[in-house]
mmCIF file of the N, C-alpha and C atoms, coordinates in Angstrom:
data_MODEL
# 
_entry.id   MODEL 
# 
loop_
_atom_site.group_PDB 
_atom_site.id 
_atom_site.type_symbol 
_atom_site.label_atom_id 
_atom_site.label_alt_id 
_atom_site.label_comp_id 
_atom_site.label_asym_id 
_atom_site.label_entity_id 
_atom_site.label_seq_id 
_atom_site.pdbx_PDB_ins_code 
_atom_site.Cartn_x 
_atom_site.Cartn_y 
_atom_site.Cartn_z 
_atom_site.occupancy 
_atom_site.B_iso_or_equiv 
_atom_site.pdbx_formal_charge 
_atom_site.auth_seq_id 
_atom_site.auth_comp_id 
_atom_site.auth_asym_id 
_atom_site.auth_atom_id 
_atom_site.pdbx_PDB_model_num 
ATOM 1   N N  . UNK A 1 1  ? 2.847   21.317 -20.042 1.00 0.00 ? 1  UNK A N  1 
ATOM 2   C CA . UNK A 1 1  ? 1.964   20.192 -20.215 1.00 0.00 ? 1  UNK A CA 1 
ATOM 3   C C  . UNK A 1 1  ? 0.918   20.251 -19.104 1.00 0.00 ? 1  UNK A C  1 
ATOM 4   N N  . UNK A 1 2  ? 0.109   19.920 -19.728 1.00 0.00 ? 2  UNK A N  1 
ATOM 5   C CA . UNK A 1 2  ? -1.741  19.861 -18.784 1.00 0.00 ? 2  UNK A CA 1 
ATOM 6   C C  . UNK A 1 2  ? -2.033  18.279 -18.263 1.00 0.00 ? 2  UNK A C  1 
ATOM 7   N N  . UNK A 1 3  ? -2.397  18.425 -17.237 1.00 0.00 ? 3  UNK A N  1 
ATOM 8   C CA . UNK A 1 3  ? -2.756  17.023 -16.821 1.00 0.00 ? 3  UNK A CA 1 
ATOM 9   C C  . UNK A 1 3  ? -4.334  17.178 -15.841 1.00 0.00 ? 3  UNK A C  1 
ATOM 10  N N  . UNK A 1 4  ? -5.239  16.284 -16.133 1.00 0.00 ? 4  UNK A N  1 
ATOM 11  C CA . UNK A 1 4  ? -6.683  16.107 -15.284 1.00 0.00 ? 4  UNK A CA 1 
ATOM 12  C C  . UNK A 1 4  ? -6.291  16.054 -13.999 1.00 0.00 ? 4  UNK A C  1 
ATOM 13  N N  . UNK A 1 5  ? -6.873  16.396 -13.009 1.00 0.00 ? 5  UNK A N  1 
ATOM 14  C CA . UNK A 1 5  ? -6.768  15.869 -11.634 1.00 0.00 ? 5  UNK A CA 1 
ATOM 15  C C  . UNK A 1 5  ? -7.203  14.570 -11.597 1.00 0.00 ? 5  UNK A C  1 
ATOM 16  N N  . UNK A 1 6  ? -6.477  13.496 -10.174 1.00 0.00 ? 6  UNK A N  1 
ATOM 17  C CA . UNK A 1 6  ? -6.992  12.167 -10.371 1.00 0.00 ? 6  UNK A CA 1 
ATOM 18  C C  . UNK A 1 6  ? -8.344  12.261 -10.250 1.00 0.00 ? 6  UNK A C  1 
ATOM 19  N N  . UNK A 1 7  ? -8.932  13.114 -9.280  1.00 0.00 ? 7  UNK A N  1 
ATOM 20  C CA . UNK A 1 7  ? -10.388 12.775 -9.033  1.00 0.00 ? 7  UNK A CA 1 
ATOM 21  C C  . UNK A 1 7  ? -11.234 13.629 -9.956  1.00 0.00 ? 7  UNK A C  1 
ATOM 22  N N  . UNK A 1 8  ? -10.932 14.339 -11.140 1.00 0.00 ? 8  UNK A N  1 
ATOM 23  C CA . UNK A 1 8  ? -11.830 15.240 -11.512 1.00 0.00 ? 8  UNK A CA 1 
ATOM 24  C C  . UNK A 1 8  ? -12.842 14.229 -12.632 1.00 0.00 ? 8  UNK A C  1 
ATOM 25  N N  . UNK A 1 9  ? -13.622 14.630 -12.739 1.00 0.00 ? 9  UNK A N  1 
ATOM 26  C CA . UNK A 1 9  ? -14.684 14.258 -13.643 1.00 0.00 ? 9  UNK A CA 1 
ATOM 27  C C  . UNK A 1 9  ? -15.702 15.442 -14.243 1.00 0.00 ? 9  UNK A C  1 
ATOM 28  N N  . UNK A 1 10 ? -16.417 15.287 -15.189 1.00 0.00 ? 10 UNK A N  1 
ATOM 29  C CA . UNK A 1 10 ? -17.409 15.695 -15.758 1.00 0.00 ? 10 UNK A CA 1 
ATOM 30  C C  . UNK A 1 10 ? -17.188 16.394 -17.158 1.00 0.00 ? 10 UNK A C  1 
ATOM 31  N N  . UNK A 1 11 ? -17.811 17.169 -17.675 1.00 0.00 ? 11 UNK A N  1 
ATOM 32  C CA . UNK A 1 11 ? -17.926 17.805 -18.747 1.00 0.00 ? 11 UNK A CA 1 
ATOM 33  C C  . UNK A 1 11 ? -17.551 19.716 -19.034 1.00 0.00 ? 11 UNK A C  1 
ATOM 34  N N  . UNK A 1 12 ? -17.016 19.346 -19.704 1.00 0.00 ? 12 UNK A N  1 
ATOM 35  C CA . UNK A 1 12 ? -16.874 21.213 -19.847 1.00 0.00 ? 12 UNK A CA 1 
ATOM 36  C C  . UNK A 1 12 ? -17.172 21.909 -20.965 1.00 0.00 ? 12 UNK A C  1 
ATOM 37  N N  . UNK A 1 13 ? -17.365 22.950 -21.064 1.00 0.00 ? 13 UNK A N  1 
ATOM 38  C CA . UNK A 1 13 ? -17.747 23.519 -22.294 1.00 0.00 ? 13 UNK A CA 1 
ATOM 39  C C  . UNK A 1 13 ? -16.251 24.362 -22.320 1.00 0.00 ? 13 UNK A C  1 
ATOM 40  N N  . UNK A 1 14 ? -15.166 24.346 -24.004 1.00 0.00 ? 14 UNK A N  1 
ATOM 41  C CA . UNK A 1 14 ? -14.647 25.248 -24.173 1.00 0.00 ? 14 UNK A CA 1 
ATOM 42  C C  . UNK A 1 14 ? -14.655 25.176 -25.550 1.00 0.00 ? 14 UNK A C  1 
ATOM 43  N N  . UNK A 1 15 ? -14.120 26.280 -26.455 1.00 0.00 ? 15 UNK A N  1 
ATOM 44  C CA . UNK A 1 15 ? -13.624 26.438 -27.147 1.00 0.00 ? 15 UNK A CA 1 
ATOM 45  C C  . UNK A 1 15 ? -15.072 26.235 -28.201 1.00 0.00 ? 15 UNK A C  1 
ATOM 46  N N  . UNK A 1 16 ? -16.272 26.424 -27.570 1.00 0.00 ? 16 UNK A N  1 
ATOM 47  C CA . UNK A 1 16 ? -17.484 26.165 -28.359 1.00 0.00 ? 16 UNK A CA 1 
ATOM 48  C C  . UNK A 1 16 ? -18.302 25.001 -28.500 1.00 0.00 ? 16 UNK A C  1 
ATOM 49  N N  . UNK A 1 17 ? -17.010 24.309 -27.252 1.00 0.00 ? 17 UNK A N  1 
ATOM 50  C CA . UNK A 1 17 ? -17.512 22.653 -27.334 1.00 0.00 ? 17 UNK A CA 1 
ATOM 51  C C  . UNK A 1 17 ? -17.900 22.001 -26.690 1.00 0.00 ? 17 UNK A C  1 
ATOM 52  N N  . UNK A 1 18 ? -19.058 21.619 -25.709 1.00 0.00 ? 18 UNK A N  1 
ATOM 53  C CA . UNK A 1 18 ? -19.217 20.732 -24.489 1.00 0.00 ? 18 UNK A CA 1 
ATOM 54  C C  . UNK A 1 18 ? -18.418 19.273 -24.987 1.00 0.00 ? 18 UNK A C  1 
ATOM 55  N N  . UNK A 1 19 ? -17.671 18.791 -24.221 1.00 0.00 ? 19 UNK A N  1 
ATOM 56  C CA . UNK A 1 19 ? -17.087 17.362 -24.084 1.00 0.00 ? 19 UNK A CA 1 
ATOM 57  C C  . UNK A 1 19 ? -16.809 16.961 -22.911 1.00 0.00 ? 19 UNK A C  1 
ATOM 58  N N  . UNK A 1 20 ? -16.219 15.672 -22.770 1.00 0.00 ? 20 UNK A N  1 
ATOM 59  C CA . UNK A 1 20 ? -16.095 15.281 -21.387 1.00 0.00 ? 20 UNK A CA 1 
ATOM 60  C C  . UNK A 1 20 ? -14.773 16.076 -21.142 1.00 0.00 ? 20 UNK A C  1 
ATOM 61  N N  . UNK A 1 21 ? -14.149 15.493 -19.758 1.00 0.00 ? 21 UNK A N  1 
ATOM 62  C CA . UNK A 1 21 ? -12.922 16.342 -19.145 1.00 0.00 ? 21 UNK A CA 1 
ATOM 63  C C  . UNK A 1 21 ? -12.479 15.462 -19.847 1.00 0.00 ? 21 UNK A C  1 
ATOM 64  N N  . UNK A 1 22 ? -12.144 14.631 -19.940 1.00 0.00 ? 22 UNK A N  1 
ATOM 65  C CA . UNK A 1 22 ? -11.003 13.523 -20.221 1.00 0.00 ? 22 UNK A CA 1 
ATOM 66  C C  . UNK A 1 22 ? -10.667 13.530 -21.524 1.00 0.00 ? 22 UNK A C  1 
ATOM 67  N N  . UNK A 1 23 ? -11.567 13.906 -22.106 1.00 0.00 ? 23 UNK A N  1 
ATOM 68  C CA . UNK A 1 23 ? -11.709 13.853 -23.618 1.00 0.00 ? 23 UNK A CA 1 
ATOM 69  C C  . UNK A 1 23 ? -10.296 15.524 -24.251 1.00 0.00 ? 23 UNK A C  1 
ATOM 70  N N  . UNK A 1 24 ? -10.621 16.192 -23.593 1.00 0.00 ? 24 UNK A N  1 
ATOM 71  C CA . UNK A 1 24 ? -10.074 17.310 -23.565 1.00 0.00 ? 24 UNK A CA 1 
ATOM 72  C C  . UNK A 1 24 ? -8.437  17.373 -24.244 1.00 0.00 ? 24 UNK A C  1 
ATOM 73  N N  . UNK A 1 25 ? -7.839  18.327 -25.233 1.00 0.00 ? 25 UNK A N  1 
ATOM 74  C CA . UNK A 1 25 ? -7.070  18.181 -25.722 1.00 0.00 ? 25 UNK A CA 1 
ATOM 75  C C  . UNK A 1 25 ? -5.906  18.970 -25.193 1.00 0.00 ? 25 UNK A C  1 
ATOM 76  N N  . UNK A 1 26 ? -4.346  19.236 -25.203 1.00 0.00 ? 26 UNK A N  1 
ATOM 77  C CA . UNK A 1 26 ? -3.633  20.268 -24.458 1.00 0.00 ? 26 UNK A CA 1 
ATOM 78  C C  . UNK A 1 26 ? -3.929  21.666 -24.533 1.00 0.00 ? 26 UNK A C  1 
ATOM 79  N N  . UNK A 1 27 ? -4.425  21.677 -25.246 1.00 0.00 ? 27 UNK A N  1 
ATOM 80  C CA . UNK A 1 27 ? -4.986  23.143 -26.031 1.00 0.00 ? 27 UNK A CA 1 
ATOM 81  C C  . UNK A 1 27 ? -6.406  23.645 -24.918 1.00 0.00 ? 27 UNK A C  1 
ATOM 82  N N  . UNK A 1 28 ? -7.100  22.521 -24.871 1.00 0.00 ? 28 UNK A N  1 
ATOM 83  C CA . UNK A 1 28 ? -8.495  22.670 -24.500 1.00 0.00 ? 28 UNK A CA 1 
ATOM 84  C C  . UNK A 1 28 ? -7.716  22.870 -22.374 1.00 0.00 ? 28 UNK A C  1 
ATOM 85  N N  . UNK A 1 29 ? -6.978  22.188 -22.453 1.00 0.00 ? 29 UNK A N  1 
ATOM 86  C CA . UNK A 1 29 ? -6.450  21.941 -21.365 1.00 0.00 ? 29 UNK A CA 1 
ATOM 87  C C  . UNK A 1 29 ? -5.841  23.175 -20.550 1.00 0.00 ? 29 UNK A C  1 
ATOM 88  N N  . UNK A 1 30 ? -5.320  23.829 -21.267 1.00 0.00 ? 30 UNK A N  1 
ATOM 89  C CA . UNK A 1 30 ? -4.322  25.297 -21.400 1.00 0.00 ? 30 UNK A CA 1 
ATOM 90  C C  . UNK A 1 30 ? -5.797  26.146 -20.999 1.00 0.00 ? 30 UNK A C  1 
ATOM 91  N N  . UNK A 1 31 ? -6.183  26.243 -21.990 1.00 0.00 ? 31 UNK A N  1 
ATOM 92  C CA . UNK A 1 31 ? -7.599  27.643 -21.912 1.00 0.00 ? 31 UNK A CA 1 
ATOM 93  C C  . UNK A 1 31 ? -8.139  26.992 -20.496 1.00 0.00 ? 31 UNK A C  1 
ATOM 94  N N  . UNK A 1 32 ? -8.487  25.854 -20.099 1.00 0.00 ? 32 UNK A N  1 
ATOM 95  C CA . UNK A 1 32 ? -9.048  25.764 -18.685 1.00 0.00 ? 32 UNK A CA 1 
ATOM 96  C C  . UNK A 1 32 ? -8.577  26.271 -17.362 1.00 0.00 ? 32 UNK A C  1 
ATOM 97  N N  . UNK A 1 33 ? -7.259  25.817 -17.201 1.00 0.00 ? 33 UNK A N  1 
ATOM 98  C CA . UNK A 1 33 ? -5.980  26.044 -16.723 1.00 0.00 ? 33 UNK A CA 1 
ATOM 99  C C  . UNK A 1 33 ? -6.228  27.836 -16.749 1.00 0.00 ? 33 UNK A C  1 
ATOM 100 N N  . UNK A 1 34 ? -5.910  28.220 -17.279 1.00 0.00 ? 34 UNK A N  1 
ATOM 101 C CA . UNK A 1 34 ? -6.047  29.596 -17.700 1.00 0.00 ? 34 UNK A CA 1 
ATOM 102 C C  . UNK A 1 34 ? -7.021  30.483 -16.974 1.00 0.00 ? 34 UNK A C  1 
ATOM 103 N N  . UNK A 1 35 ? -8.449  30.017 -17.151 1.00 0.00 ? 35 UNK A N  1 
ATOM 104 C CA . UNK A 1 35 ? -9.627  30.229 -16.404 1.00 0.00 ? 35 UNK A CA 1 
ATOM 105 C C  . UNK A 1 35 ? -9.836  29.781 -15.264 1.00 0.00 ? 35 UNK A C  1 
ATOM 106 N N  . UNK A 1 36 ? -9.099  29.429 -14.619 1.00 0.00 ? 36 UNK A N  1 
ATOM 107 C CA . UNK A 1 36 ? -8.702  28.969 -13.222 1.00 0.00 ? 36 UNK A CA 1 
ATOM 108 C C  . UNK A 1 36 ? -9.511  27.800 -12.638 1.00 0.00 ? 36 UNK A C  1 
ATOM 109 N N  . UNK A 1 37 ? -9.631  27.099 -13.653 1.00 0.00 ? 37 UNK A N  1 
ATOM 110 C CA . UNK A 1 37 ? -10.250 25.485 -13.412 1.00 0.00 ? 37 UNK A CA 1 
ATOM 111 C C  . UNK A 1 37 ? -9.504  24.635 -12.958 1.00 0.00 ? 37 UNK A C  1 
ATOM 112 N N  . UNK A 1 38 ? -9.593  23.976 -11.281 1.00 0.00 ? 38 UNK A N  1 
ATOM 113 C CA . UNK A 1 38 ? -9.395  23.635 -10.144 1.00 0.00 ? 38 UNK A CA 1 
ATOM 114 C C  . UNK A 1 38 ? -8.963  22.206 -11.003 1.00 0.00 ? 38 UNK A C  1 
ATOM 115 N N  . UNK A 1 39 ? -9.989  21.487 -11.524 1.00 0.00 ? 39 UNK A N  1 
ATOM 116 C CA . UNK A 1 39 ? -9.358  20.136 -12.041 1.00 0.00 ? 39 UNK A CA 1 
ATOM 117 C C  . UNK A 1 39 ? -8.107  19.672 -13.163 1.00 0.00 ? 39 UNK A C  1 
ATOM 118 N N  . UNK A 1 40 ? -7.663  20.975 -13.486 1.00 0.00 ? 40 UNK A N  1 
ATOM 119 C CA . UNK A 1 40 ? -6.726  21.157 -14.583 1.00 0.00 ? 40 UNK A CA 1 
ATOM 120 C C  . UNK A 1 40 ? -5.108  21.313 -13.803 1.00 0.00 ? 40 UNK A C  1 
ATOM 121 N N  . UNK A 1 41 ? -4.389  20.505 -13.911 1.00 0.00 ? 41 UNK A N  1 
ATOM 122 C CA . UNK A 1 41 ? -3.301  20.991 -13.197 1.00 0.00 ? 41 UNK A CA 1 
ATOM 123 C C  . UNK A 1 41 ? -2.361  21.068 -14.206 1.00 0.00 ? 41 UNK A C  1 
ATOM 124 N N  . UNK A 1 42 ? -1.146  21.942 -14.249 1.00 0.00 ? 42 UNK A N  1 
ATOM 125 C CA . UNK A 1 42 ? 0.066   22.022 -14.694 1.00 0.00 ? 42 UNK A CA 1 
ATOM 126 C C  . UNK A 1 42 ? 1.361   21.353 -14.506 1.00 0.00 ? 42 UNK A C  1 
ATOM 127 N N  . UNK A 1 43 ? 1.786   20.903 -15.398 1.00 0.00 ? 43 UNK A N  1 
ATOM 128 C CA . UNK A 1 43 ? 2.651   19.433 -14.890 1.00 0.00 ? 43 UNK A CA 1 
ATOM 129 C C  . UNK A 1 43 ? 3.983   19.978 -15.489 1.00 0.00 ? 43 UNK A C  1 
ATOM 130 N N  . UNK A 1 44 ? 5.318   20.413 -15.021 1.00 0.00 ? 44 UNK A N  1 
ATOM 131 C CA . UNK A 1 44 ? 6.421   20.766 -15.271 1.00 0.00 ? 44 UNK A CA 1 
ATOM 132 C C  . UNK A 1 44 ? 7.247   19.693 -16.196 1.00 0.00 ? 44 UNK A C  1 
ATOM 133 N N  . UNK A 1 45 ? 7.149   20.123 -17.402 1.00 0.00 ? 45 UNK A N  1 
ATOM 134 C CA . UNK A 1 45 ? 8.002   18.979 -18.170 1.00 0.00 ? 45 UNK A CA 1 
ATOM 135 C C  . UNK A 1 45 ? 9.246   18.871 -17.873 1.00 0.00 ? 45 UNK A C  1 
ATOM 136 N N  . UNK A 1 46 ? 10.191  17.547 -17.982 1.00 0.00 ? 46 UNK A N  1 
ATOM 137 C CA . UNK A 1 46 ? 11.111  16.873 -17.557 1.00 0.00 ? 46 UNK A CA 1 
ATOM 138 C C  . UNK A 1 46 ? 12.407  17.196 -18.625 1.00 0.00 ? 46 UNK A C  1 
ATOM 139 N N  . UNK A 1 47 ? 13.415  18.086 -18.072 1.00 0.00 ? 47 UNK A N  1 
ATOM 140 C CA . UNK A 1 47 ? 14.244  18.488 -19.551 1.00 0.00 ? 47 UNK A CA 1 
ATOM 141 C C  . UNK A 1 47 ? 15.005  17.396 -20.662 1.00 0.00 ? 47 UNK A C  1 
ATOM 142 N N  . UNK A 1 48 ? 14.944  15.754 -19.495 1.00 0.00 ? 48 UNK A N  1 
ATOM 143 C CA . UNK A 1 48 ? 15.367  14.563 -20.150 1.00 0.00 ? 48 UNK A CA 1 
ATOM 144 C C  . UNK A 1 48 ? 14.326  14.534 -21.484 1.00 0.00 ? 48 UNK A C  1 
ATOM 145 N N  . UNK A 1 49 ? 13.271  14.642 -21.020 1.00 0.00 ? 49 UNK A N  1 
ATOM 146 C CA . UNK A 1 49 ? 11.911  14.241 -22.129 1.00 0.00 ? 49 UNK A CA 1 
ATOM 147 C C  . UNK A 1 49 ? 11.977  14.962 -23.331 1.00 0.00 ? 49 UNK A C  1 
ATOM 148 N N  . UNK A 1 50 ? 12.279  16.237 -23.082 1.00 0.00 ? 50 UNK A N  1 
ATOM 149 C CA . UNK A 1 50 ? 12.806  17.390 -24.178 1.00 0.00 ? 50 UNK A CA 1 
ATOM 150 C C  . UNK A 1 50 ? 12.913  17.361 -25.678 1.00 0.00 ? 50 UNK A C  1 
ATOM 151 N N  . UNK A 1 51 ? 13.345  17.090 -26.618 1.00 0.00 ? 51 UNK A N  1 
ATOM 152 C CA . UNK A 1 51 ? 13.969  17.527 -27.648 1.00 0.00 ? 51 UNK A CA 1 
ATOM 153 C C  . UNK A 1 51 ? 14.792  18.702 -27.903 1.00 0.00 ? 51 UNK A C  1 
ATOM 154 N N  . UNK A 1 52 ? 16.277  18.383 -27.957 1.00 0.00 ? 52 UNK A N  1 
ATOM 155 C CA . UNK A 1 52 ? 17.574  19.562 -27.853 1.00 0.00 ? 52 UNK A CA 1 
ATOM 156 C C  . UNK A 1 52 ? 16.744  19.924 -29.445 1.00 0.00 ? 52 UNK A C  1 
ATOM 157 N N  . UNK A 1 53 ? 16.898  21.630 -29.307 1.00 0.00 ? 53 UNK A N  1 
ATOM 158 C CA . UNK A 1 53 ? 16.462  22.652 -30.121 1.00 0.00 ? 53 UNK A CA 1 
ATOM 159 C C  . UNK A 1 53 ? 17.503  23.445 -30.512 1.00 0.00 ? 53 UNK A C  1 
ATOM 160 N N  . UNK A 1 54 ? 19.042  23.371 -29.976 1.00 0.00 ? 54 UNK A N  1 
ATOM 161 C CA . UNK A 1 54 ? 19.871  23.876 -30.316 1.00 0.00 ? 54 UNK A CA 1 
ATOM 162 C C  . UNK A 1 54 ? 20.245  24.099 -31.679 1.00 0.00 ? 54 UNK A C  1 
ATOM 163 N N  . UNK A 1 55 ? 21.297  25.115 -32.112 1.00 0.00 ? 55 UNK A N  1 
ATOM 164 C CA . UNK A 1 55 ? 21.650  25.254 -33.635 1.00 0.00 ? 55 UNK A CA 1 
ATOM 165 C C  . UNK A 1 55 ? 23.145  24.605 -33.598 1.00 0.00 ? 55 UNK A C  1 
ATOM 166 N N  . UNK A 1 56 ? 23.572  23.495 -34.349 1.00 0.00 ? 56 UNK A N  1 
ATOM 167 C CA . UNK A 1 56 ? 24.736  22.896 -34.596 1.00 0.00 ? 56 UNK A CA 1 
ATOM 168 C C  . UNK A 1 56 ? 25.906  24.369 -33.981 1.00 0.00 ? 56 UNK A C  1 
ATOM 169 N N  . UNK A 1 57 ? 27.010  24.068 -33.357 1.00 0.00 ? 57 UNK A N  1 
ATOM 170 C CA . UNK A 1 57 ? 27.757  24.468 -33.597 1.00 0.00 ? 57 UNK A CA 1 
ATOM 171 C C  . UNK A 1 57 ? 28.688  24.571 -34.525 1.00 0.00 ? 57 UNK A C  1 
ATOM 172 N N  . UNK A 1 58 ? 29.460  26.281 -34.892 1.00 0.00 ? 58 UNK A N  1 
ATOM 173 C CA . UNK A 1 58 ? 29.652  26.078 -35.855 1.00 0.00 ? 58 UNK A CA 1 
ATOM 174 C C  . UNK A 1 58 ? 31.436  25.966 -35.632 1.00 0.00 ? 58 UNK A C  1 
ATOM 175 N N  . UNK A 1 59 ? 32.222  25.093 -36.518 1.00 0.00 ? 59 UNK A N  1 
ATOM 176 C CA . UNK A 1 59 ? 33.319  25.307 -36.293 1.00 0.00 ? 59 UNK A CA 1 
ATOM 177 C C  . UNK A 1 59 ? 34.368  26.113 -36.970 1.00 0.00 ? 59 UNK A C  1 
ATOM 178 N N  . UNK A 1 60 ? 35.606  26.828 -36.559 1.00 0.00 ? 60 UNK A N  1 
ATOM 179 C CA . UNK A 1 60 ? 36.380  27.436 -37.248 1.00 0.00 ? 60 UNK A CA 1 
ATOM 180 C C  . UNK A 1 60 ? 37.179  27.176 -38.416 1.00 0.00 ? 60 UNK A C  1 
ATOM 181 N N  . UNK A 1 61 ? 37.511  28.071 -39.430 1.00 0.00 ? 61 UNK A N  1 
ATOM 182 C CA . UNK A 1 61 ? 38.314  27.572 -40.309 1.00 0.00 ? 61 UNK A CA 1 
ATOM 183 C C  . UNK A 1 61 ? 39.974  27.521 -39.926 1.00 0.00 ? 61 UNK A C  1 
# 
């Protein structure tokens, strides 16, 4: 997950698109991040927050 810096502001061009920062989507967020844009930080998701992806266990006969 992508998060703005508190103090960042202004406009960016990605993905073909000038918009504001804020406006910016995770996607748009990622490719910035990526390009080593200072106001884009990376935020370590929380494994509580998660959704378990596991496959049922299965039991014996």
């Amino acid at each position: 997950m992508y998060k703005v810096a508190d103090n960042a502001a202004g406009h960016v061009f990605v993905n073909g698109t000038t918009r504001s920062l804020e406006s910016c989507t995770q996607e748009d967020l990622a490719v910035l991040h990526q390009n080593g844009d200072s106001r884009v930080q990376l935020v370590k998701a929380v494994l509580s927050q998660v959704e378990p992806t596991g496959v049922p266990e299965k039991k014996g006969k």
